[in-house]
PyMOL Python script that loads the backbone (N, CA, C, O; Angstrom):
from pymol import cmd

cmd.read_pdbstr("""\
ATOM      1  N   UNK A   1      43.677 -12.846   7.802  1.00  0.00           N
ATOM      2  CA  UNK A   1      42.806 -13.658   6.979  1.00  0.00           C
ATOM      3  C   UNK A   1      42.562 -12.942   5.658  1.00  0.00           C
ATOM      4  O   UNK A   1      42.397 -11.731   5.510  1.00  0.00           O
ATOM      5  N   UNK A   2      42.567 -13.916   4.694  1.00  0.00           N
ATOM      6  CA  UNK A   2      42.589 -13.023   2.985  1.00  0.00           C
ATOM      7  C   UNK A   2      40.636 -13.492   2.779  1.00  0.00           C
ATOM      8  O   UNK A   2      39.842 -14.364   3.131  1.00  0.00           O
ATOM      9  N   UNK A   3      40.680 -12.398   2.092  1.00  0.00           N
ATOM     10  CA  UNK A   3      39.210 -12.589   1.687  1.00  0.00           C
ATOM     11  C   UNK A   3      39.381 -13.586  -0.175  1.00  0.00           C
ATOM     12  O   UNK A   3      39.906 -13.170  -1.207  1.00  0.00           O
ATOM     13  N   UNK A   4      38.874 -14.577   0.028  1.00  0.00           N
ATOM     14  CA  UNK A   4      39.424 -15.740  -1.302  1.00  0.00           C
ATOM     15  C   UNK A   4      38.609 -15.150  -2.284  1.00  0.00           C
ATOM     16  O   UNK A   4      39.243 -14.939  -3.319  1.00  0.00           O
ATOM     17  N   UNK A   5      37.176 -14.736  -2.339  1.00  0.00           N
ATOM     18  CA  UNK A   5      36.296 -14.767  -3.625  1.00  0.00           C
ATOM     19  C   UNK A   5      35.777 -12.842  -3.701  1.00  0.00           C
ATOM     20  O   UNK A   5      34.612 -12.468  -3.841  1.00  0.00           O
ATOM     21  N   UNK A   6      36.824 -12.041  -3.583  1.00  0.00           N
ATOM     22  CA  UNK A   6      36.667 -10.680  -3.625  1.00  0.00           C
ATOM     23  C   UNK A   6      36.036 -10.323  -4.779  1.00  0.00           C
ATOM     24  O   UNK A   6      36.584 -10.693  -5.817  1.00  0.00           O
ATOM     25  N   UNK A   7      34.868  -9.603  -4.879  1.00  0.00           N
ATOM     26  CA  UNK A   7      33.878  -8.478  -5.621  1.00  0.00           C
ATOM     27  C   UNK A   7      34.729  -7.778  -6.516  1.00  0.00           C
ATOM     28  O   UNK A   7      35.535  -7.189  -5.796  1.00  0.00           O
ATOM     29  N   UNK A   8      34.942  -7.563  -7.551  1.00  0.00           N
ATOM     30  CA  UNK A   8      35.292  -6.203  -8.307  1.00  0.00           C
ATOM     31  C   UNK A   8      34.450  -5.308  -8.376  1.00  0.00           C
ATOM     32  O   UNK A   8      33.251  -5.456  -8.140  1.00  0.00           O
ATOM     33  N   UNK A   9      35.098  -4.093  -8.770  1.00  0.00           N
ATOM     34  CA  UNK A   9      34.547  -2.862  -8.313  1.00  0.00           C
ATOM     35  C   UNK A   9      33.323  -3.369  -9.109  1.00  0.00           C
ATOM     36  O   UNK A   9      32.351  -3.719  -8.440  1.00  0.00           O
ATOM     37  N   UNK A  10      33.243  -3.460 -10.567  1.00  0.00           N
ATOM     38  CA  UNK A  10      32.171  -3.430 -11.288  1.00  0.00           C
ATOM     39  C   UNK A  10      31.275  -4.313 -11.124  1.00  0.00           C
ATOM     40  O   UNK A  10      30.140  -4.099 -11.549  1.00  0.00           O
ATOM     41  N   UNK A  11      31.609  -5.539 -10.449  1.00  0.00           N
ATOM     42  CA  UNK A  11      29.865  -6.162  -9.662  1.00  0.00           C
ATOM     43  C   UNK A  11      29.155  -5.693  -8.616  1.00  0.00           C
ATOM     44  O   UNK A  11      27.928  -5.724  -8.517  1.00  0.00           O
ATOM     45  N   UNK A  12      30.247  -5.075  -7.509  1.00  0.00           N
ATOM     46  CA  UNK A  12      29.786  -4.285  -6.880  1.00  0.00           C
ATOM     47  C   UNK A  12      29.117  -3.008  -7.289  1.00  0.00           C
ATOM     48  O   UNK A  12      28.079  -2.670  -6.721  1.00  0.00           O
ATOM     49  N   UNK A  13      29.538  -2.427  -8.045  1.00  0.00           N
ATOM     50  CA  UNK A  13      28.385  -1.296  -8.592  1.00  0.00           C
ATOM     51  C   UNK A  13      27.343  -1.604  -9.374  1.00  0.00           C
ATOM     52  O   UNK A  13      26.543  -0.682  -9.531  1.00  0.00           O
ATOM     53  N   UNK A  14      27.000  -3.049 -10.147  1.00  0.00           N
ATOM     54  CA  UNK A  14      26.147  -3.504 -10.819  1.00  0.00           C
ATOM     55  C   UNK A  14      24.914  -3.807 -10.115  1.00  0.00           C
ATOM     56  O   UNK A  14      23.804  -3.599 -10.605  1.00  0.00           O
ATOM     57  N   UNK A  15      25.247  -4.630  -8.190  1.00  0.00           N
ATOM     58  CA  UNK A  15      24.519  -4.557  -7.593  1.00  0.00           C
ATOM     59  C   UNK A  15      24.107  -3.428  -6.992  1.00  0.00           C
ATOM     60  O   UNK A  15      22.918  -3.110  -7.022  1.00  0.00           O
ATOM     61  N   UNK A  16      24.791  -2.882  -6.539  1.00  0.00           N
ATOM     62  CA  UNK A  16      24.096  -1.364  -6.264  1.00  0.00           C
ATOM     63  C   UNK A  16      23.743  -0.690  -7.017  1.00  0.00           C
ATOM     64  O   UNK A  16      23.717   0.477  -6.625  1.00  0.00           O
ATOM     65  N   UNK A  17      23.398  -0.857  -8.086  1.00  0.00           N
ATOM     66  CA  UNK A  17      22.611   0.070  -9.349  1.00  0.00           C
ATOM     67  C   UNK A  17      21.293   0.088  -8.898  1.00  0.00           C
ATOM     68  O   UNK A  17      20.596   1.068  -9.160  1.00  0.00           O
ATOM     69  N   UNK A  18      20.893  -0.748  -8.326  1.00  0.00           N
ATOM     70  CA  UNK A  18      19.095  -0.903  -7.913  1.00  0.00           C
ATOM     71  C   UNK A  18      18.639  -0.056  -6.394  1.00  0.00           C
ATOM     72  O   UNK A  18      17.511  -0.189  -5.920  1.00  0.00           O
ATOM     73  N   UNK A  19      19.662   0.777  -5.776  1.00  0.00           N
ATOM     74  CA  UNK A  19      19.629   0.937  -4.419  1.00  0.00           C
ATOM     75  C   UNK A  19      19.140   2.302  -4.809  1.00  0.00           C
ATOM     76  O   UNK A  19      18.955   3.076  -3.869  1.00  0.00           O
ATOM     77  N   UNK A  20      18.937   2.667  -5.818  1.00  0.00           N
ATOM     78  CA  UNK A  20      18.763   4.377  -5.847  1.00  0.00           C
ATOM     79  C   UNK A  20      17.393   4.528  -5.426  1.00  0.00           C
ATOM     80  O   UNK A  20      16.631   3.561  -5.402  1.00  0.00           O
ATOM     81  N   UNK A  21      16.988   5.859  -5.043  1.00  0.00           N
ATOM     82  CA  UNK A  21      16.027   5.711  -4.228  1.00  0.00           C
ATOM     83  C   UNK A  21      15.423   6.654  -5.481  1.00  0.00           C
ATOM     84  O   UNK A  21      16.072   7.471  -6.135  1.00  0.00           O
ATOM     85  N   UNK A  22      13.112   6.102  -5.729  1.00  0.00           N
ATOM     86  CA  UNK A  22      12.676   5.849  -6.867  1.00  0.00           C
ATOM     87  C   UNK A  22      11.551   7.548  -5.905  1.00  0.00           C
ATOM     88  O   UNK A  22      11.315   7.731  -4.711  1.00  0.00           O
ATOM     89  N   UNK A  23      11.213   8.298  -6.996  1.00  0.00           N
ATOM     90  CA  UNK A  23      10.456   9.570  -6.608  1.00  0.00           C
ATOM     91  C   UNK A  23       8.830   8.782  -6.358  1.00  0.00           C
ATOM     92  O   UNK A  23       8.362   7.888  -7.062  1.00  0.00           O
ATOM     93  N   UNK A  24       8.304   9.303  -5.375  1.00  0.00           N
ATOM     94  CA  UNK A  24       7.114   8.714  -4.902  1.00  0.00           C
ATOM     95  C   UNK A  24       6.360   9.772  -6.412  1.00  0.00           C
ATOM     96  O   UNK A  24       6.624  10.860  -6.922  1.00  0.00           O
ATOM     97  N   UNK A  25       5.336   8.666  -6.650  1.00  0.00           N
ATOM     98  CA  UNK A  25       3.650   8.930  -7.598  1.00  0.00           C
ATOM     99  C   UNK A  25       3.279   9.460  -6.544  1.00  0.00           C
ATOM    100  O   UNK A  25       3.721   9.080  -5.459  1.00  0.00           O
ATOM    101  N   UNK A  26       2.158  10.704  -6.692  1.00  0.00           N
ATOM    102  CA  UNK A  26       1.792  11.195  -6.299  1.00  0.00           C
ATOM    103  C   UNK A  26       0.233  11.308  -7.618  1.00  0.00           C
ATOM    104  O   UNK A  26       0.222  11.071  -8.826  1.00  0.00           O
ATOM    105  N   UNK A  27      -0.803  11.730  -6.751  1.00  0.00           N
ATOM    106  CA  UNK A  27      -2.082  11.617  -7.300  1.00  0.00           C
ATOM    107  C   UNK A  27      -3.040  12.393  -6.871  1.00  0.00           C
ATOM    108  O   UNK A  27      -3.354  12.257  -5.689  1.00  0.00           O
ATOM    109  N   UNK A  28      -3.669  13.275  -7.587  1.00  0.00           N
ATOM    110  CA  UNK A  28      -4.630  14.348  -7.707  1.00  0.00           C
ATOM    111  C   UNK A  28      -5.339  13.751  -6.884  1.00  0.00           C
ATOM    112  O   UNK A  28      -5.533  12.559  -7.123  1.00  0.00           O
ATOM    113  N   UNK A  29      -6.035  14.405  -5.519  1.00  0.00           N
ATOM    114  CA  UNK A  29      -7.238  14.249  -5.010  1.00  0.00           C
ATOM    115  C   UNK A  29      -8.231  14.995  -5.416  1.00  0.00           C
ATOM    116  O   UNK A  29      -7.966  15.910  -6.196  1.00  0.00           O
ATOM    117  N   UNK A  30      -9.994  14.723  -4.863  1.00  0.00           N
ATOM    118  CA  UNK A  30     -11.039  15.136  -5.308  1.00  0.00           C
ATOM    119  C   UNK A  30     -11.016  16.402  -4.868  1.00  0.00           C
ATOM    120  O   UNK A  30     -11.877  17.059  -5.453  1.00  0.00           O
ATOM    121  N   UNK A  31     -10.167  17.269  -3.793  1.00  0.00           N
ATOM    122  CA  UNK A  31     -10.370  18.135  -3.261  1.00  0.00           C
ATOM    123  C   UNK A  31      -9.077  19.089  -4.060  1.00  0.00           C
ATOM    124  O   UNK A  31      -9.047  20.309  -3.896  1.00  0.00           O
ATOM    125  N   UNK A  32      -8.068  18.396  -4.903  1.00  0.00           N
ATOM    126  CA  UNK A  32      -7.179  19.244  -5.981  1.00  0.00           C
ATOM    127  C   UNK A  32      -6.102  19.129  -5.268  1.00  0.00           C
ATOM    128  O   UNK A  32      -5.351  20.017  -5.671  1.00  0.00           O
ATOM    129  N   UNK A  33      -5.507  18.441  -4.296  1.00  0.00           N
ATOM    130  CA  UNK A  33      -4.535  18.643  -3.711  1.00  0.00           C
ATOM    131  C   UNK A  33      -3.189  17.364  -4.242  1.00  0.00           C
ATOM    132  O   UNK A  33      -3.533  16.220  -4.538  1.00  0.00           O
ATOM    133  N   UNK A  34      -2.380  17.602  -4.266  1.00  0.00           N
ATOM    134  CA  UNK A  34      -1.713  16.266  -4.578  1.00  0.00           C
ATOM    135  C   UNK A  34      -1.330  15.065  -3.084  1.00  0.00           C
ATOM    136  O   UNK A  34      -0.870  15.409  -1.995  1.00  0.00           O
ATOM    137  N   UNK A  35      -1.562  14.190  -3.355  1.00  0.00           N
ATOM    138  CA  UNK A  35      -1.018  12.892  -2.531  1.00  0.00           C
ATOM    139  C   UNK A  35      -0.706  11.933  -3.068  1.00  0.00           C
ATOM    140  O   UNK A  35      -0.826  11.726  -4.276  1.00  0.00           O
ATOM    141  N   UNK A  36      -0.017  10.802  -1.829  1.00  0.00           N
ATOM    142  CA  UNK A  36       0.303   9.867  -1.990  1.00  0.00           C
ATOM    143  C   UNK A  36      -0.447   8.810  -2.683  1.00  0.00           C
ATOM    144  O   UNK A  36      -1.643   9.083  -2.784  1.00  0.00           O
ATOM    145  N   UNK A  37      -0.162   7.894  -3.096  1.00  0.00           N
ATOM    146  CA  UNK A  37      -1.478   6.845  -3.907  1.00  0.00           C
ATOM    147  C   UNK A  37      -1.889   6.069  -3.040  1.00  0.00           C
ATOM    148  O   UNK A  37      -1.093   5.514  -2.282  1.00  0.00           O
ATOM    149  N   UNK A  38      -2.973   5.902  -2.979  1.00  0.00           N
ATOM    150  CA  UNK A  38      -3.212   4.634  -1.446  1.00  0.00           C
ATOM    151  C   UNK A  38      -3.402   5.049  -0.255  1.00  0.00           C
ATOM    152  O   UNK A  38      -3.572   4.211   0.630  1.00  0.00           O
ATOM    153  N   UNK A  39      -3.414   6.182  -0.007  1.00  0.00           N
ATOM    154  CA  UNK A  39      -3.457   6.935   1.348  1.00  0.00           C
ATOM    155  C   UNK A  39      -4.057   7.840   1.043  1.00  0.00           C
ATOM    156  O   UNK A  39      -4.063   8.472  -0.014  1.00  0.00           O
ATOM    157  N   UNK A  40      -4.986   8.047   2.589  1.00  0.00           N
ATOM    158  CA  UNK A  40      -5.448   9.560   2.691  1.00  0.00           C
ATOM    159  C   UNK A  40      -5.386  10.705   2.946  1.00  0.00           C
ATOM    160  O   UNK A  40      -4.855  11.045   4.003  1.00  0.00           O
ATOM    161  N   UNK A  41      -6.026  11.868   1.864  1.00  0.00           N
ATOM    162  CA  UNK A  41      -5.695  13.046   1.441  1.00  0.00           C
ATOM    163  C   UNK A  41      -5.343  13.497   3.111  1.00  0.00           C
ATOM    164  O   UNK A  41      -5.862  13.242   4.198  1.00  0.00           O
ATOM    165  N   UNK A  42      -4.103  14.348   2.617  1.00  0.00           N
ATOM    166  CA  UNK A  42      -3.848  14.930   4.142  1.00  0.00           C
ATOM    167  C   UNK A  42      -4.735  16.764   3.998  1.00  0.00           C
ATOM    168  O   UNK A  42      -4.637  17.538   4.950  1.00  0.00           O
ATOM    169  N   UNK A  43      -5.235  17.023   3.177  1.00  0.00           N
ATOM    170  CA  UNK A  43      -5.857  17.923   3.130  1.00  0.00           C
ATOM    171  C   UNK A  43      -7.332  18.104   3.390  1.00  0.00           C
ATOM    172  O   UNK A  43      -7.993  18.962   3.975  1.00  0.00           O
ATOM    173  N   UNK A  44      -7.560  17.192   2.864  1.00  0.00           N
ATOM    174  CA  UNK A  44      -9.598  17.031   3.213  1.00  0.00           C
ATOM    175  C   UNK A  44      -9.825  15.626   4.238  1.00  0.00           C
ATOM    176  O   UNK A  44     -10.737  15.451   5.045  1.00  0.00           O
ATOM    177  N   UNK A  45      -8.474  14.544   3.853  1.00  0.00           N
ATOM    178  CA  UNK A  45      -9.295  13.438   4.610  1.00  0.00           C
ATOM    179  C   UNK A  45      -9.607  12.422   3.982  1.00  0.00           C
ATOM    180  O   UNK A  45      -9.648  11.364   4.610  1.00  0.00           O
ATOM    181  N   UNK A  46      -9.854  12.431   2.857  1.00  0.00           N
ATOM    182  CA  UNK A  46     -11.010  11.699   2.085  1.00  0.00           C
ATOM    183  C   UNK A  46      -9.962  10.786   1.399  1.00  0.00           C
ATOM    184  O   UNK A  46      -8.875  11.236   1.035  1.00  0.00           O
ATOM    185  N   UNK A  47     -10.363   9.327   1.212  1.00  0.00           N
ATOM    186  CA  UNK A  47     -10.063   7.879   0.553  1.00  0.00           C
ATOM    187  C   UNK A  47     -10.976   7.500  -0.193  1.00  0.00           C
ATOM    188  O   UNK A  47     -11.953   7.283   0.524  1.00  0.00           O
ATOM    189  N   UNK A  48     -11.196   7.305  -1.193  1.00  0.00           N
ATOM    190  CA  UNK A  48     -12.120   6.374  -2.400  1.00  0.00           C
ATOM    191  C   UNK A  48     -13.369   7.109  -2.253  1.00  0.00           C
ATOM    192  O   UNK A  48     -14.392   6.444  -2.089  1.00  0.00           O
ATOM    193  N   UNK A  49     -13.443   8.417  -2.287  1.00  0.00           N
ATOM    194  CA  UNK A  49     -14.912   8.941  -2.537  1.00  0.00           C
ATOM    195  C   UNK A  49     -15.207   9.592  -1.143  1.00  0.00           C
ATOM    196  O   UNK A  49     -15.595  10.757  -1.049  1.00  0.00           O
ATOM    197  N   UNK A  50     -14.978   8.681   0.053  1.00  0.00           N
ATOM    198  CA  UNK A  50     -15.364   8.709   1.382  1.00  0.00           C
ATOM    199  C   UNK A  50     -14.262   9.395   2.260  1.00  0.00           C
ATOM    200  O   UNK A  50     -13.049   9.258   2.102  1.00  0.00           O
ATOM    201  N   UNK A  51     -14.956  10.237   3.315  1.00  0.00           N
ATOM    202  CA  UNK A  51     -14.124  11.191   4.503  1.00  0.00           C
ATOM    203  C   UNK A  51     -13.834   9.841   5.841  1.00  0.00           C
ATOM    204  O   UNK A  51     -14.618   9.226   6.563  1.00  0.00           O
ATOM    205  N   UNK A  52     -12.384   9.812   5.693  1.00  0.00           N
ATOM    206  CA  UNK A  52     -11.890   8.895   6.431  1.00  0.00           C
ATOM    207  C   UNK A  52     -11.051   9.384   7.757  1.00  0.00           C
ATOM    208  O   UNK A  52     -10.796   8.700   8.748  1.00  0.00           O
ATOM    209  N   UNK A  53     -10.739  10.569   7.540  1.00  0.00           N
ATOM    210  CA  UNK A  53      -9.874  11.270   9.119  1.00  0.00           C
ATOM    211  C   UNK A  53     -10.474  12.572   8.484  1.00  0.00           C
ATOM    212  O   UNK A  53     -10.430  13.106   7.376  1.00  0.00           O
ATOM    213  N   UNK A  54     -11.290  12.945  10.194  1.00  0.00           N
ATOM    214  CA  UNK A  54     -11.558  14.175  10.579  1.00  0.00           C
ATOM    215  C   UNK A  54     -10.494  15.165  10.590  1.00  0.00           C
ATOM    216  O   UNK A  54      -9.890  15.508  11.606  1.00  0.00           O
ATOM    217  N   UNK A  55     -10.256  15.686   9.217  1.00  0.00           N
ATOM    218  CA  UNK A  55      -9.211  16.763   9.332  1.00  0.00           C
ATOM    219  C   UNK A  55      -9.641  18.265  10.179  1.00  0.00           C
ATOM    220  O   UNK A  55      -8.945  18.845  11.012  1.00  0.00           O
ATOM    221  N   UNK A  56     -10.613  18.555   9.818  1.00  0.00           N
ATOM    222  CA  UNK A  56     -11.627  20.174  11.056  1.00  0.00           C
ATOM    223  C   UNK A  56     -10.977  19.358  12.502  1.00  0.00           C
ATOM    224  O   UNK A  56      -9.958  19.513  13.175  1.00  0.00           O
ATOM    225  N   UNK A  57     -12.144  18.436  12.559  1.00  0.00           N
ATOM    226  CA  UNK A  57     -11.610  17.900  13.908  1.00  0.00           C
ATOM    227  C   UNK A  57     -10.364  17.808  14.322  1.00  0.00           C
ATOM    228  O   UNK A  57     -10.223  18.453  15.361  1.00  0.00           O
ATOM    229  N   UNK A  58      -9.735  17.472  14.092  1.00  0.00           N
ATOM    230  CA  UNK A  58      -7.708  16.792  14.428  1.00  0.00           C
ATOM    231  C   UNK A  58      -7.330  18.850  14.406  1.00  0.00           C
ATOM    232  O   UNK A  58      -6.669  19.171  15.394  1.00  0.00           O
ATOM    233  N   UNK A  59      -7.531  19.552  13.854  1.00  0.00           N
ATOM    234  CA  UNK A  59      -7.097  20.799  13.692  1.00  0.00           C
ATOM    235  C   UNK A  59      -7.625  21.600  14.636  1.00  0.00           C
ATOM    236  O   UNK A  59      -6.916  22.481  15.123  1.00  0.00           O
ATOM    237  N   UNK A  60      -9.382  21.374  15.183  1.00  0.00           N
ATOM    238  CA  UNK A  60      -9.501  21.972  16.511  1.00  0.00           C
ATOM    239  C   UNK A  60      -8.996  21.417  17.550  1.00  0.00           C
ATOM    240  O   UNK A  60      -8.760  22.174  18.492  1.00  0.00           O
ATOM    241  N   UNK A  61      -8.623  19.719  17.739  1.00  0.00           N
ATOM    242  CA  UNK A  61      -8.078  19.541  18.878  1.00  0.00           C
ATOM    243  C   UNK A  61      -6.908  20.013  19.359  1.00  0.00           C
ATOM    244  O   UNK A  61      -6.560  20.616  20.374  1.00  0.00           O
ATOM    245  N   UNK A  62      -6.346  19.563  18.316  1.00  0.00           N
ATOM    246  CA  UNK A  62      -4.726  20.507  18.470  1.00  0.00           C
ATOM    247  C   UNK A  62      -4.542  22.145  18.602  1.00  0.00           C
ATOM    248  O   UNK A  62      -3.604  22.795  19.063  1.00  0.00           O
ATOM    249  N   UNK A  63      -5.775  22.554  18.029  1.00  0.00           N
ATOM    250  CA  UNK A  63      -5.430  24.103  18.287  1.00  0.00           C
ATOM    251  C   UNK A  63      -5.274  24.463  20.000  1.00  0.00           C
ATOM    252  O   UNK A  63      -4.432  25.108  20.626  1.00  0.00           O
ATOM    253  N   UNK A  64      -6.704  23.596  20.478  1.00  0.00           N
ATOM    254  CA  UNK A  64      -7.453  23.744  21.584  1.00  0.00           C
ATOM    255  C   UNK A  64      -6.260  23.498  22.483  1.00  0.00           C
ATOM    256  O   UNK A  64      -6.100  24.372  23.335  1.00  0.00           O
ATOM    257  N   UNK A  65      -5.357  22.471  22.486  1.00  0.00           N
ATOM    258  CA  UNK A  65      -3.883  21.729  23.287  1.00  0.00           C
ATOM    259  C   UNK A  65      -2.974  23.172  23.423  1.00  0.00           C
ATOM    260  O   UNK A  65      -2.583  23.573  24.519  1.00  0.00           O
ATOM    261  N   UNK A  66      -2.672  23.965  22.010  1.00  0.00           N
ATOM    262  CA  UNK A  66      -2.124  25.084  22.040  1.00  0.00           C
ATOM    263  C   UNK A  66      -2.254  26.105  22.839  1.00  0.00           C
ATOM    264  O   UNK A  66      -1.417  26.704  23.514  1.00  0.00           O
ATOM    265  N   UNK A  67      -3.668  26.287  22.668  1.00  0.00           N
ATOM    266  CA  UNK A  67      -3.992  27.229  23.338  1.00  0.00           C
ATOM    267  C   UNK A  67      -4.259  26.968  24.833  1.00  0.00           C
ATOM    268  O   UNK A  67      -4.631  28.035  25.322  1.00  0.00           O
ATOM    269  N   UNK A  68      -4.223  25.928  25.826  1.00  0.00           N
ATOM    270  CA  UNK A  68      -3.949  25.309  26.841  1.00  0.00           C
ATOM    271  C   UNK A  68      -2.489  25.237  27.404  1.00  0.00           C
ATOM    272  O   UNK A  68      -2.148  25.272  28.586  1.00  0.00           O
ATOM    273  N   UNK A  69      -1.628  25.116  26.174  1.00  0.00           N
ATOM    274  CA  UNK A  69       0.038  25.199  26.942  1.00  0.00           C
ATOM    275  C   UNK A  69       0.470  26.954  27.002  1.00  0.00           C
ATOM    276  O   UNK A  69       1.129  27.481  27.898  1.00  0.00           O
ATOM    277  N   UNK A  70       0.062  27.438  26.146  1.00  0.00           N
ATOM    278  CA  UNK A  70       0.117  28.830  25.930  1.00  0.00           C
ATOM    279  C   UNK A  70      -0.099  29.693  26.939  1.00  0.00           C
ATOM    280  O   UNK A  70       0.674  30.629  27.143  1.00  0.00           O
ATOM    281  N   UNK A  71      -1.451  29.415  27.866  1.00  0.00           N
ATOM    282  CA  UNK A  71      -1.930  29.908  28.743  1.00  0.00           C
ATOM    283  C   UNK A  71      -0.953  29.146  30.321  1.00  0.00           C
ATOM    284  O   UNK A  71      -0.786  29.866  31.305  1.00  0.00           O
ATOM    285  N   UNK A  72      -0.601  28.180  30.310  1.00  0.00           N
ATOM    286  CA  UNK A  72       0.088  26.821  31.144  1.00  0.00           C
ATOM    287  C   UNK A  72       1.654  28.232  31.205  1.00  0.00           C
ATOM    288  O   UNK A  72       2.255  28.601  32.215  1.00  0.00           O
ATOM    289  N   UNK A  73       1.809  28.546  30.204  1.00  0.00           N
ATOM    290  CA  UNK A  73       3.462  28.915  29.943  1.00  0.00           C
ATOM    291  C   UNK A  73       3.235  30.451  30.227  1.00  0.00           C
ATOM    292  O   UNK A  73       4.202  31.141  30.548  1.00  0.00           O
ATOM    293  N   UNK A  74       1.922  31.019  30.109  1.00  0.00           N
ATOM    294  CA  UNK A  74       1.979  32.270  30.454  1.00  0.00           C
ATOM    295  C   UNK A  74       1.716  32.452  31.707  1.00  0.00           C
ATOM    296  O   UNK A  74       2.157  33.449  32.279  1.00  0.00           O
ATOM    297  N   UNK A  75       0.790  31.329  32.499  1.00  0.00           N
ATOM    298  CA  UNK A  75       1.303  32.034  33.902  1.00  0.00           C
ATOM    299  C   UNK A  75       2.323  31.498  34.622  1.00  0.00           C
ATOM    300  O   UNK A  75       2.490  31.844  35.791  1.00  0.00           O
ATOM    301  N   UNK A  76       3.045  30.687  34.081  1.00  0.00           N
ATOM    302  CA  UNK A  76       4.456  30.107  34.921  1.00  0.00           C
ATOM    303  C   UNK A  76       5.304  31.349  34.836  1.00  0.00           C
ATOM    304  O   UNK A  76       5.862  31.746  35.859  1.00  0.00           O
ATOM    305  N   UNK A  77       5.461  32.068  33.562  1.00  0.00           N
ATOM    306  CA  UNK A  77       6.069  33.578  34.096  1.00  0.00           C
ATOM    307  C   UNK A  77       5.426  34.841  34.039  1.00  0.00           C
ATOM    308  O   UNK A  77       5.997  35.844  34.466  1.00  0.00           O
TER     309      UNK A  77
END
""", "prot")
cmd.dss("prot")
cmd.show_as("cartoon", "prot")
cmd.util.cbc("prot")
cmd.orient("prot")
């Protein structure tokens, strides 16, 4: 089977001119850190003025998990 209405190279690269991938904005938080726009600071937490994820918190739980497999793995040997 013939392909009847074949692309030249140069429409084909005309459409793919738009596929390049664009560097994310990034935006000063109140706490000096850089982030994403629209999302919250992965450093303090904080969205529009206000503390929206317990970053202390989320950092002791997970420590606390660590230090639970740690101890889990030290007496298995």
């Amino acid at each position: 089977m013939v392909v009847r209405m074949r692309h030249t190279r140069s429409q084909t690269a005309n459409r793919r001119s738009h596929h390049a991938l664009k560097a994310q904005k990034l935006a000063i938080c109140e706490c000096g850190a850089p982030r994403v726009s629209h999302r919250a600071c992965a450093a303090c937490g904080r969205y529009r003025g206000r503390v929206v994820v317990d970053v202390a918190g989320k950092a002791s739980v997970k420590a606390a998990k660590r230090s639970k497999r740690d101890k889990a793995q030290a007496s298995k040997a």
